[in-house]
N, C-alpha and C positions, 0 to 999 in steps of 0.2 A: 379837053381840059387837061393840063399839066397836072402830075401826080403830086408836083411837090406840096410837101405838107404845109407850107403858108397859102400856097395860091389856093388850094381846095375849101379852106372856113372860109375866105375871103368869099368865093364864087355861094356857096352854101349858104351864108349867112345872108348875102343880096339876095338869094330868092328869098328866103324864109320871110325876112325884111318884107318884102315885095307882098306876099301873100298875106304875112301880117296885115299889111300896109291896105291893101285891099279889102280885107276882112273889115279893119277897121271905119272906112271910109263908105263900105255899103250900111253899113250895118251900127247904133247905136248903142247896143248890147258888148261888142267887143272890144270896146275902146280900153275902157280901164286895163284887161289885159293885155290889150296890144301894147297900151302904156306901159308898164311892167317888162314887157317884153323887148320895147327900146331901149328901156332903161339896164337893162341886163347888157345887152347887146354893147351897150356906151360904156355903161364897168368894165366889159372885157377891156373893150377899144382902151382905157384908160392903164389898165394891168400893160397890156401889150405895149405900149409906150413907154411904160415905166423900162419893162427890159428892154424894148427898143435900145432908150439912152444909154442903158446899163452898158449893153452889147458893144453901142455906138465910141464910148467912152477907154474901152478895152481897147478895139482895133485901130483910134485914133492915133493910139503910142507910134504905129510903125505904119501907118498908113494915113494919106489924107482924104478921108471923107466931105464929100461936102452937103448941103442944105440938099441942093439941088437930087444930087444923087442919090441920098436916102429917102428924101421922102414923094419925091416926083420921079425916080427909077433913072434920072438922066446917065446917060452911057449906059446900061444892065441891057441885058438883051431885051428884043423888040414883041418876042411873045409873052414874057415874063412881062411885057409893061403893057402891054393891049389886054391883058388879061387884068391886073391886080388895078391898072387907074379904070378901066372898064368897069370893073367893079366899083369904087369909087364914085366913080360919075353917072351912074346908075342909081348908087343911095343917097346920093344928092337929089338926084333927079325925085325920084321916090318920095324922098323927106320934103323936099318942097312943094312936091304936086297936091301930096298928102295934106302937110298943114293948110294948104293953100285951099284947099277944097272943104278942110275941117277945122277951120280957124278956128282960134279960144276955146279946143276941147284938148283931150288927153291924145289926139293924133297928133297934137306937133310935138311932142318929144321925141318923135319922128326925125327931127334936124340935128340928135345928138348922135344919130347912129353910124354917119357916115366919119366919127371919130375911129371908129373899129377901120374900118377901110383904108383911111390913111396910115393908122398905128400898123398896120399890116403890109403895107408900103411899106413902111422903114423897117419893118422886121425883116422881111426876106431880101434889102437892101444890105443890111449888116449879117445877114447869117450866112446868104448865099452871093451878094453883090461882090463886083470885084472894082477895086482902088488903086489908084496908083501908087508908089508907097512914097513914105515921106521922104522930104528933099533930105536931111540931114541923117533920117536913121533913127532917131532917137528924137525924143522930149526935152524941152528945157524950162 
């Protein structure tokens, strides 16, 4: 696993997710918590988006970002992308197997958590991503 400090909560937070997920889905008694515990998980994902944008908004002046590249990694290196949408597509997986398994309880809150995953995507796209720079230079 890459040391970088976006890629490691992203990987961290999918297992947690994962066991939560699990706990909650054997088990009756766990749910509320685990509910609580997506729901934490979702408020990050929601903070991290906000700077996300913040970030995104800064480097857009002199650089052109695009959809693609922040939040799907298109052009960023290929372990940096095997790693942060692997994550991702794993708390999708998760969140859906979950509510699927524990419809109409407190496991499907479970489907808000892979918002952390993707806000995490576009974070180490704008911290660490590279862009090509804007055609003119400048904003108009």
């Amino acid at each position: 696993m890459p040391t970088d400090p976006v890629v490691r909560p992203a990987v961290w937070s999918t297992v947690a997710f994962a066991v939560a997920s699990a706990v909650a889905v054997a088990s009756n008694d766990g749910a509320a918590i685990v509910a609580i515990f997506d729901l934490v998980l979702f408020a990050l994902g929601c903070l991290v988006f906000a700077r996300t944008l913040l970030t995104a908004a800064q480097r857009s002046r002199t650089e052109e970002l695009s959809v693609a590249g922040i939040w799907l990694l298109a052009g960023q290196p290929k372990d940096i992308q095997r790693w942060l949408l692997g994550c991702l597509a794993a708390q999708v997986v998760i969140a859906l197997a979950a509510a699927g398994l524990r419809p109409y309880t407190a496991v499907a809150f479970g489907v808000l958590v892979p918002t952390l995953g993707l806000a995490l995507c576009g974070l180490w796209a704008v911290r660490s991503g590279t862009f090509p720079p804007r055609a003119s230079g400048t904003t108009d």
